[in-house]
Each structure stands twice: as structure tokens, then as C-alpha cells.
SEMIDREN-615495 format. One line per field, with one value per residue (C-alpha): residue number from 1; x, y, z. Coordinates in steps of 0.25 Angstrom, whole numbers. Example, Ala and Ser with C-alpha at 12.3 -4.5 7.8 and 13.67 -1.06 7.14 Angstrom:
BEGIN
k <- (1,2)
x <- (49,55)
y <- (-18,-4)
z <- (31,29)
***
This chain:
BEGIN
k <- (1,2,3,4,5,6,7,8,9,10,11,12,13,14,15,16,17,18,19,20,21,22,23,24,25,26,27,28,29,30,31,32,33,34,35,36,37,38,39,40,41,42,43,44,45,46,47,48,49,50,51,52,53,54,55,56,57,58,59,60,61,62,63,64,65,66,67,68,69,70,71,72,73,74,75,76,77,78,79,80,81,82,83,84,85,86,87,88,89,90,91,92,93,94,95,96,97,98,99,100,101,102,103,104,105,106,107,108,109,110,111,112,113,114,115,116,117,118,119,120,121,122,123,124,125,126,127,128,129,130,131,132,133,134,135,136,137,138,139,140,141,142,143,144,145,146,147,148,149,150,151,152,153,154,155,156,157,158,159,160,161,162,163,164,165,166,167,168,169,170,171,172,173,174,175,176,177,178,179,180,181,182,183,184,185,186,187,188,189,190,191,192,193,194,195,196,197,198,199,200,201,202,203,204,205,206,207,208,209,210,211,212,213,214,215,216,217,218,219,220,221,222,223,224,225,226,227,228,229,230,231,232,233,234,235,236,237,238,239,240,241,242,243,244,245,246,247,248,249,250,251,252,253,254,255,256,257,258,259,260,261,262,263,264,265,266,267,268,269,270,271,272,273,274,275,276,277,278,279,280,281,282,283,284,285,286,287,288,289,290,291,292,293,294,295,296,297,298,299,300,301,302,303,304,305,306,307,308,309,310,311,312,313,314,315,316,317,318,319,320,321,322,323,324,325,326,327,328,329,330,331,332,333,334,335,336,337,338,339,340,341,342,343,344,345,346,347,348,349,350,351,352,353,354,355,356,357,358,359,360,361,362,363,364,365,366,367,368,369,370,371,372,373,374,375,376,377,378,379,380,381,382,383,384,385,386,387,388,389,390,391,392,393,394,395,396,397,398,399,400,401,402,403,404,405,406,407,408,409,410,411,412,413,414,415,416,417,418,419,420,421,422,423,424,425,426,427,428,429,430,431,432,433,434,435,436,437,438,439,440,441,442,443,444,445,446,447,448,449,450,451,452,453,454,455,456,457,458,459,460,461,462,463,464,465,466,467,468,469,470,471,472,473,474,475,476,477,478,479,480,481,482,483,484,485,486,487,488,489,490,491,492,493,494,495,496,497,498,499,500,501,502,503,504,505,506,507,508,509,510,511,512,513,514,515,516,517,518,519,520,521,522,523,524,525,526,527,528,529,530,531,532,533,534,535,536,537,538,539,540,541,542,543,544,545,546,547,548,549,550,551,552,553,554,555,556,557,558,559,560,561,562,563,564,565,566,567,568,569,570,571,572,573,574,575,576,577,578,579,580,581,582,583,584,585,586,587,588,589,590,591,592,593,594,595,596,597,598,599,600,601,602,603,604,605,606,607,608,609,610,611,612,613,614,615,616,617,618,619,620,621,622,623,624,625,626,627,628,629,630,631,632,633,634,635,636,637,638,639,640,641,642,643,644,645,646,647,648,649)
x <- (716,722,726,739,741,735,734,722,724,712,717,714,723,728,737,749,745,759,771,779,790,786,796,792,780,773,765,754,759,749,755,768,762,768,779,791,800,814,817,804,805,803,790,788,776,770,761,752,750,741,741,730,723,712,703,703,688,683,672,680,677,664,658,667,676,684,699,704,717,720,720,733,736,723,718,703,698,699,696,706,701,713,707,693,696,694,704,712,725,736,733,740,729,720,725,730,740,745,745,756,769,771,782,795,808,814,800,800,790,785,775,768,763,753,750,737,737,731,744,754,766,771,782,782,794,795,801,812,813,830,827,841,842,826,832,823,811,813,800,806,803,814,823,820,810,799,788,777,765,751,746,760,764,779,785,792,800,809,813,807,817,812,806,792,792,781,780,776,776,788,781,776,766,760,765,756,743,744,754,760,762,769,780,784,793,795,806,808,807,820,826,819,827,815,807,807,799,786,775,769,773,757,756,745,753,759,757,758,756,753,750,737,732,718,722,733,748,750,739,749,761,769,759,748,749,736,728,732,746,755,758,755,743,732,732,742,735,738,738,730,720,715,706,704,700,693,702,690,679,686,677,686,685,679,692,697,710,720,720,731,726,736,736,738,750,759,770,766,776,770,776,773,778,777,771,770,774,774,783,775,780,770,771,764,762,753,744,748,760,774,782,794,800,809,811,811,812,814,826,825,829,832,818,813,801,793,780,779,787,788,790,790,790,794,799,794,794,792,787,780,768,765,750,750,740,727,718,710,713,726,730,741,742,749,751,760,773,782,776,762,761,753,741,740,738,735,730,727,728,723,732,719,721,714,708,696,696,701,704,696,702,703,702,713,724,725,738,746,743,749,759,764,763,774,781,793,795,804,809,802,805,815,826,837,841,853,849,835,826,819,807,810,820,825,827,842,843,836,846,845,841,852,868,869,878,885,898,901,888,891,905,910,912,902,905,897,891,879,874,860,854,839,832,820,822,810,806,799,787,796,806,800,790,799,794,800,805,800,807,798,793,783,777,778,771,770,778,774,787,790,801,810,819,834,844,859,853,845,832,828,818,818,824,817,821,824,840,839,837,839,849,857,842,843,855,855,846,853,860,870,880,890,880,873,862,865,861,858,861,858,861,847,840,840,839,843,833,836,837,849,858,867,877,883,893,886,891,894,891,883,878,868,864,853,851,837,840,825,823,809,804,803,805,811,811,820,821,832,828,835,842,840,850,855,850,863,858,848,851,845,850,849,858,867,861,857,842,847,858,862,870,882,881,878,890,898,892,894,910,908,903,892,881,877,877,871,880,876,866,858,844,840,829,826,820,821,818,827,827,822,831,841,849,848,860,861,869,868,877,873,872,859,862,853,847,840,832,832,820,812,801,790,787,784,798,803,794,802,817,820,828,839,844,856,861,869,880,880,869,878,875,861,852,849,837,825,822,810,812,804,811,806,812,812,808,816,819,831,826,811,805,802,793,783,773,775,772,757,747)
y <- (733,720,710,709,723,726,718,722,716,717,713,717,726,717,721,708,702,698,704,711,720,735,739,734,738,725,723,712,702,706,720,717,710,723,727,727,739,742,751,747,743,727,725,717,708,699,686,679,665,655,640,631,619,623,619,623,623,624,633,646,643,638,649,663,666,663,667,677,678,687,676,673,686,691,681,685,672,658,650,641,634,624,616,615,600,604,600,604,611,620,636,647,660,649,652,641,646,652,668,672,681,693,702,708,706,708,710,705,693,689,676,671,659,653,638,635,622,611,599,604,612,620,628,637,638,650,645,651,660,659,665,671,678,671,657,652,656,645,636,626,616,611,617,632,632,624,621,631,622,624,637,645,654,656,669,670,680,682,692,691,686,689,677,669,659,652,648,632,625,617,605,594,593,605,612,602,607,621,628,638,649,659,670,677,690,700,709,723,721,726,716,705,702,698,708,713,702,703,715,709,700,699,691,685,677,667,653,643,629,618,604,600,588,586,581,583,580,572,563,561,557,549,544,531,521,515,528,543,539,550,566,569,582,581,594,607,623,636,644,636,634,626,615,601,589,578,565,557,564,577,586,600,609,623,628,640,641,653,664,671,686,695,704,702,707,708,697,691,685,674,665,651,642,627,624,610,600,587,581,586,598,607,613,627,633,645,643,649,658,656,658,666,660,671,666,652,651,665,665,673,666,670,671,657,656,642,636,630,627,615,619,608,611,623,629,644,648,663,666,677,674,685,687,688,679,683,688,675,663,655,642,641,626,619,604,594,584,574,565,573,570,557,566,577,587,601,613,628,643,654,665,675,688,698,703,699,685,680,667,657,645,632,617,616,605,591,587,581,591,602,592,590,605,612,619,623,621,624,615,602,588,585,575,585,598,600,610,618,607,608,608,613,622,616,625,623,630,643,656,666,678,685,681,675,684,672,671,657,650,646,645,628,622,624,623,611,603,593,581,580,565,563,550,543,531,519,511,497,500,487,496,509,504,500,499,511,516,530,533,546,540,546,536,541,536,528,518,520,522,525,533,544,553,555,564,563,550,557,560,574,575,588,589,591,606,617,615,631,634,620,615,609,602,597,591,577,576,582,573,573,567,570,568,553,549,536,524,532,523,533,521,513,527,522,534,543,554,566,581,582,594,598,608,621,631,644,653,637,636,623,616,605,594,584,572,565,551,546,533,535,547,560,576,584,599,603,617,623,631,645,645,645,639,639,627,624,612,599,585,570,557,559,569,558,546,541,536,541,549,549,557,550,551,566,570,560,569,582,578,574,588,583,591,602,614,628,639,650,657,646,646,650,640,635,624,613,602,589,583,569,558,570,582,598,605,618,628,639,647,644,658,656,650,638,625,626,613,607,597,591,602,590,589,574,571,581,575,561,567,575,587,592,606,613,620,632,639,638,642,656,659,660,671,668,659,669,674,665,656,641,631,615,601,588,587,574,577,570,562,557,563,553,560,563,554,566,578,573,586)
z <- (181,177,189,186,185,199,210,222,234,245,260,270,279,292,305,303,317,320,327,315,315,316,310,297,290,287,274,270,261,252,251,247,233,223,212,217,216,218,232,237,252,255,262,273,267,280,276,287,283,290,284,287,282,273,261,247,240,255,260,257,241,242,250,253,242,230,229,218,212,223,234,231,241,247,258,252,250,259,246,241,229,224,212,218,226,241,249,263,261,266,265,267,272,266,252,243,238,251,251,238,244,234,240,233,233,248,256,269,269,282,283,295,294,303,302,306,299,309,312,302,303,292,286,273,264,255,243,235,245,252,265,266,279,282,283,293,285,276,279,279,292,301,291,293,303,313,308,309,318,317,326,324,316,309,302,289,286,271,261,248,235,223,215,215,228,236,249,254,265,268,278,273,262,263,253,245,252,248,258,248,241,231,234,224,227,218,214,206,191,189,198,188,176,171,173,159,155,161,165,177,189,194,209,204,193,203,198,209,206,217,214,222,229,232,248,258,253,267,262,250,258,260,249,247,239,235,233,230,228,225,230,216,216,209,204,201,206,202,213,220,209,198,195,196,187,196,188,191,186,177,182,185,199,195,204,198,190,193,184,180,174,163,153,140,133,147,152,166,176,183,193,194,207,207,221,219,231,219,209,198,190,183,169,168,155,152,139,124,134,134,149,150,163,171,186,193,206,209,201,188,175,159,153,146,137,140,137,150,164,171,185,199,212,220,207,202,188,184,169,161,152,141,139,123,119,117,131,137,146,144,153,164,162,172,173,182,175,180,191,190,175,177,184,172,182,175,181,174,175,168,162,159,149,159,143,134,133,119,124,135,141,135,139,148,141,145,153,142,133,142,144,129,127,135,128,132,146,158,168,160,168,157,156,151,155,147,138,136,128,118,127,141,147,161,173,173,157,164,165,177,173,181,180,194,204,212,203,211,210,196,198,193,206,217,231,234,223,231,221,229,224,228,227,233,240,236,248,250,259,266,269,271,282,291,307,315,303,296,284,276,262,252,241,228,214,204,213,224,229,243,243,252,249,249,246,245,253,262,265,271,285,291,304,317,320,309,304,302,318,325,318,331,334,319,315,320,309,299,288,274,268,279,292,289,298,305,297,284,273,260,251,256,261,275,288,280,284,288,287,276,276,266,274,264,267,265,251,245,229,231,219,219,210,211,207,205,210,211,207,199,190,200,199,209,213,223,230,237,249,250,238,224,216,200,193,185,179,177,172,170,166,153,152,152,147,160,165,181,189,202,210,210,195,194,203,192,179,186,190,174,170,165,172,163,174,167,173,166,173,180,186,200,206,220,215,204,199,196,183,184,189,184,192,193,197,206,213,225,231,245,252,260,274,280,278,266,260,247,241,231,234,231,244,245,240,251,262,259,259,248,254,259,268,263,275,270,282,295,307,308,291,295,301,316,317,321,335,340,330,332,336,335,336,344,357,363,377,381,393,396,409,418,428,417,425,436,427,426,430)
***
């Protein structure tokens, strides 16, 4: 029987060894991987994580097994390939990556996550996910939560939404090293508008796409300058696969490639995440097949035909391939733009006709010619989006593929309308390294530049206890536009770090508008935690004859009119992308109470400042903070004991 048509799954049966409910029947993760039906009975699907430090290419490959396409579920195999260059890295049940999460719409999903990981602490965020009524389940640390410490163990709990997700850890760079994963949550077909357009929805056709680095990212931060300069990878993987091309010698791994199995003559669904942690997009085109893209970000959208889509960072693209050419071996070419573009970074897939081969695979293409091949492709790094180009179609000309039901969200006036400029401030090493001083700075290339980032003027640092359930332990830290730290000056980016908050009355229209205010060529892709939001529209200079806006000039053009907004019908996302030195426009209805982050989901960029919490409501519009729920912060006593001497044993 075809693959696609029928999954097998072997585990073995296990007792969960930890205290549960009994009043609700408790099914393996693995289990809850099915079609979905309308009146079934939302499961209850439990998922026991342990993250540790391990190695891909290790011993496990060499002399125990080799992982099959089933990994992606089964624990069946401690072999974690990568594209063949061994390496320490972050693992999840020691599978890179981690264990995929396959329920259906509105199953309970309940993770514990032990971290056995030696000197770090970690947290995962599930994203896309709005944790409404789950608030504190967010993952995000000293936002949502403590940090889970080596040798404990923390318990997520939230309701599947329909749509394809993934999970990543939200401290640090680790996200870089291979802490992640995909979610995908189904839904009944006839709740798909799009249903009608495909055969099969397979959990094997999940397309995850990491950039890779051959050591640690910490090693990469805040960055060097006379070696290895750069948080650029050196490579992008499918799934945690694919191969690599020594630069110095040519000489190619012999890591396999993943393999995508179909039919011929049926329309598949695939679903593809971007899990990069760089400011790289990556193009993905399937060879000699067209894509129909139906869903982004979980948000379903009127069909679109494209060659190819051009996808960054915490973005997820759902599209249809139609297997009508003739049975063999097609490419899934895959290859890193924008500030990558100088590495020609490419990496491959298989599409495989489960039929008699008519067709083997050929030579990959080179780099520039996948790259002056598109096609027609969506979300290009463009300089306009006014209209669909000849070219491209931008994420802001995509329609819903559902009137949206909140008559107000789209009504002429919003309730509060935020102009969010974000820069990077340039620094003298002069000025930078400054005695007693120990302002955060990443160096970033061509320049070096040694830069941090602001915000509205500031730059974000988490605070030192979590603002969901210690807010009182965490305000004196807390900073905007209305609560200045003391010798801030925003105009020369002095003492202006700390943890910025953005307060929303809850059931507020809010619309949102950045503004890329960088001094140098960069992308940006920003996610809004808890929410997703209608990309009303997405502009650049030249829109207006100009080589740079700001955001006093953009407030001035919108007061003009003169920001083409899209009303009809707008796309949902969760995350997107700014057009170079340009601005995207977007609205919410902010319904979901808490403190909800927004940043550039490249994570250097976060780690020096770019970010911001939108706290919607008040502590009593949230649920209670969970019984037994940690707690963490400073320990500064207010007076020094002085008969420590006489405490000696």
C-alpha cells in the first residue's frame, strides 16, 4: 500500500510515568496522528520531551541504525544525520528535528519537557499557537514563564487550532542549534475552504527548513572580526537532512536527501515552515510542478498559482503540488536570497513517483541558475508592493479565503494606530567599550558594524521575573514612551535598555505599522505572539520617489493617505516580513489578554534589542496563574548580615 495512503506506526506501548488526571483518558502522541472527523471527541495527545546536548553523525549512525522517514514520529532510531559534518547540537528525544506534533483541531496537547541539557536553561514557544485561556504556556522566558533549569521538568498544556505551526526554543540561540520542531493541527475537510483542492494531506509532507551551522551559534555571538565573521550558516536542511559541499575541496557528504514519496495523477498538500534563525530568506521551488498556495501561517487564503515562494523566518507556507508529469525523481530545490545570497547556499529534496521510473534525477542547478529562474514568486524581497508585479505577488495582494467575521477590524479608524520605527544603533569600539559599562552589541558584516538595537528608542532585555505572574517583582524594569528610564536619551541610544511594554485595553482595534529605519541594507521578520494579524499592506521608498523613510515620515503619508491599505479581505499572518528600508502595515482586534512579545524572529537581531511586549488588559482579564506555578527573580536582601563570621559550622 502507497505510503502516503497508509501510515504504520511501531512503538511500543508505555505506562506515561507521570501523575495525570484520571479522569482523562490519555493518548500517545503518536496515536493522535489521524483524519480528522467531524463529532469526534478531542483527544488528549501527552508528548514526553527530553532535550539534551548530542551529536549528529556520532556513533548512533556509524554503528546502530539509520533513520527512515518514520523518525519524524517513532523514537526508532538515535541517529541524527544533518548534512553528514559531525557536530554537537541541541536535540529533542535525540531527533533533529525534534519529535513532529500531529493532532486535530481542539485535542488537548500536553508536553513535558525535561531539560537535561548540562548549564543551560531553556524554554519552548509553540509558534502560531494564541494560547487563549493557556496564556502562561507561551514559552516565552521571563515573559510567560521561568526558565526551565537543567534537571527539572515543566508541563505544557494547550488546545490544538487548526493550521501548520512548530515549536522552538525561545532562550537564547538555541533555536540555531536544533531545538525545534513542527506542529501541524489538523481540521475536518469540510471546515477547510480549501479542501476541495487536494486528495491527501500526508504527515510525512511537512517541509522544515533550518539554516545550519557547522559549530555552536554562541560561538557566533556577539560575533569576531578577524576569522569566521558573521551568524550567517553554511548550509540550509530539509527536515534535518541534506548534503554538503566542503567549499575548499568540492568534495559532497554522502548524507542522505529527504524524500518526499506520491502518486502520480493525485494533488498533495504539503506544508512547508521556515525555521531559520537568520536574515536569509530561502526560495523553494519544486522542479517541472507548479504550487497552488492555500494557507500561510495557519490563516487560509484565496488559491494562487506560483513557481516558487520566497519564505523567511518564522513564516509557514501551505501549497498543493499535482503529480502530472511523468513517474521518476523531481528536485525540491531550495536556496538562501538577501544577505545569504553572497554564500550561494543550495540544498535539495526529492519529490519520488512511488511508479516505474521514466525519469532519474539530474545534476542539481548551480545557485545562479535557480536564482534567474523563478518564475513567478511569492513574497520576493521586492521594492514595490503596490500592485501584483509582473514577477511576484507580495503577501499583502493575498485574499482570505473566508470573509472575515469582525465587522470592526476593518472599520476606517482604528482604535489605536502605533508607528513602530526600528533601527540599529552603529558604535565606535570607543564608545562601546566603555569601563563599568555593558551595553549588549552583536557585530554584524560587511562592516563590521557593531551595532544594538532599538525600538521606538528602545532596546528590549527581558526582565528578571516573568511580567505574566510577577509582574509587581518586574515593573521597575519596565519602560515606553510614557515610563522613560532615568538618563535615557533615545536621540544618542544611551540607557535606554530595558524590558519595553506597550499597554492595550483589551477588545481595542489596534493597527500597527513599521517602519525599517536601518541605516544599511537588512530584512526583517517580525512575529506577533498570540495573535495573527491582517496584513493590510507593504511599502518602500520608492513608492514615493524616495531612497529612505522614517517614521516621522510615514505617520506624514498616512495623515496624507498615501498608504495604499488593502481592505478587502486581507491576509492572516503571524509573522512577516518588512520590505527593505520600507514599511508593512497591520491590524488586530486585541481580544486575547496578556503580555504578548513582538520581534524580528532572527534571533541575533532579537538578542541585541529587537522586541517589544504588548500587554493587552489587566492582571483580572487573565485566567489565574496556575496552582504550584514557578516562581524566580533577584535574590537582594535588604541588609547584609553581619554575624555571618558566627554562622560558620
Amino acid at each position: 500500500m502507497a505510503k502516503h495512503i497508509c501510515l504504520v506506526f511501531v512503538y511500543f506501548i508505555f505506562i506515561i510515568k507521570t501523575k495525570v488526571d484520571a479522569q482523562y483518558e490519555i493518548t500517545p502522541g503518536v496515536e493522535c496522528i489521524r483524519q480528522c472527523r467531524e463529532g469526534e471527541p478531542p483527544k488528549f495527545c501527552y508528548y514526553k520531551f527530553v532535550a539534551e546536548l548530542y551529536v549528529s553523525g556520532g556513533p548512533a549512525c556509524s554503528s546502530v541504525c539509520t533513520p527512515d522517514e518514520y523518525n519524524v514520529f517513532n523514537e526508532n532510531c538515535q541517529c541524527i544525520t544533518t548534512d553528514g559534518f559531525e557536530r554537537t547540537l541541541f536535540s529533542i528525544n535525540r531527533m533533529f528535528p525534534g519529535p513532529s506534533i500531529q493532532v486535530c483541531e481542539n485535542d488537548r496537547i500536553i508536553v513535558d519537557v525535561e531539560n537535561s541539557i548540562e548549564g543551560s536553561e531553556i524554554t519552548l514557544h509553540w509558534h502560531g499557537i494564541f494560547q487563549r485561556n493557556t496564556q502562561y504556556y507561551d514559552g516565552v522566558p521571563m515573559i510567560t514563564q521561568c526558565p526551565i533549569m537543567q534537571g527539572t521538568t515543566f508541563r505544557y498544556q494547550m488546545l490544538g487550532q487548526a493550521g501548520t505551526y512548530f515549536y522552538h526554543s525561545h532562550t537564547g540561540l538555541q533555536r540555531f542549534d536544533g531545538l525545534a520542531g513542527s506542529m501541524i493541527v489538523r481540521t475536518p475537510r469540510s471546515r477547510d475552504p480549501n479542501s476541495h483542492l487536494y486528495d491527501f494531506d500526508d504527515p510525512l509532507h511537512v517541509i522544515m527548513i533550518n539554516g545550519w551551522m557547522h559549530q555552536h551559534a554562541i560561538e557566533k555571538f556577539p560575533g569576531l572580526v578577524s576569522r569566521n565573521t558573521g551568524q550567517d550558516p553554511v548550509n540550509l536542511l530539509i527536515n534535518g537532512r541534506g548534503i554538503w559541499i566542503n567549499p575548499q575541496y568540492g568534495n559532497v557528504s554522502d548524507s542522505p536527501f529527504e524524500i518526499y514519496y506520491v502518486q502520480p495523477g493525485h494533488r498533495y498538500r504539503f506544508r512547508m515552515i521556515n525555521a531559520m534563525s537568520s536574515p536569509c530568506g530561502c526560495v523553494t521551488k519544486v522542479e517541472d510542478h507548479a504550487m497552488t498556495v492555500i494557507a500561510t501561517d495557519g490563516e487560509n487564503v484565496q488559491p494562487r498559482r506560483v513557481d516558487a515562494i520566497s519564505s523567511y523566518s518564522g513564516e509557514r507556507y501551505d501549497f498543493i503540488i499535482e503529480t502530472n508529469q511523468a513517474p521518476g525523481d523531481y528536485w525540491i530545490q531550495f536556496w538562501a536570497t538577501d544577505l545569504c545570497e553572497s554564500s550561494k547556499i543550495t540544498q535539495f529534496a526529492v519529490l519520488r513517483y512511488e511508479a516505474a521510473h521514466q525519469k532519474t534525477l539530474t545534476k542539481p542547478p548551480s545557485y545562479q541558475n535557480l536564482n534567474s529562474n523563478r518564475g513567478l514568486t511569492l513574497n520576493p524581497p521586492t521594492k514595490t508592493c503596490a500592485d501584483d508585479l509582473p514577477n511576484g505577488i507580495c503577501v499583502s495582494n493575498l485574499r482570505s479565503a473566508k470573509p472575515i467575521q469582525d465587522n470592526g477590524l476593518l472599520k476606517k479608524d482604528p482604535d489605536i494606530k502605533l508607528y513602530i520605527g526600528y533601527t540599529f544603533a552603529l558604535f565606535e569600539p570607543k564608545n562601546l567599550f566603555v569601563p563599568k559599562t555593558y551595553s549588549k552589541y552583536a557585530v554584524l558584516v560587511p562592516g563590521p558594524y557593531f551595532v544594538q538595537s532599538f525600538v521606538n528608542g528602545f532596546s528590549f532585555a527581558f526582565p528578571s521575573s516573568p511580567l505574566i505572574s510577577q509582574y509587581e517583582d518586574a515593573k521597575k524594569q519596565v519602560c515606553n514612551s510614557d515610563m522613560i528610564p532615568k538618563d535615557c536619551s533615545k536621540t544618542y541610544f544611551r540607557n535606554c535598555t530595558c524590558t519595553h511594554v506597550i499597554f492595550i485595553p483589551l477588545g481595542s482595534v489596534v493597527e500597527v505599522t513599521f517602519i525599517d529605519e536601518v541605516p544599511f541594507d537588512d530584512v526583517h521578520s517580525f512575529h506577533l505572539h498570540g495573535y495573527s494579524f491582517r496584513v493590510l499592506g507593504m511599502g518602500s521608498p520608492e513608492d514615493f520617489g524616495l531612497k529612505k523613510l522614517d517614521r516621522d515620515l510615514v505617520m506624514k503619508l498616512d495623515r496624507q493617505g498615501r498608504l495604499k491599505k488593502n481592505f478587502d479581505n486581507p491576509p492572516g499572518k503571524d509573522s512577516v516580513v518588512v520590505p527593505n528600508h520600507g514599511y508593512t502595515v497591520m491590524r488586530f482586534r486585541a481580544d486575547n489578554p496578556g503580555p504578548w512579545l513582538f520581534h524580528c524572529h532572527f534571533e541575533v537581531h532579537m538578542s541585541v534589542g529587537m522586541a517589544f511586549v504588548f500587554q493587552v488588559g489587566d492582571k483580572h482579564d487573565m485566567p489565574p496563574v496556575p496552582d504550584g506555578f514557578p516562581t524566580c527573580g533577584n535574590y537582594l536582601p535588604d541588609r547584609i548580615d553581619p554575624e555571618l563570621h558566627l554562622k560558620r559550622s
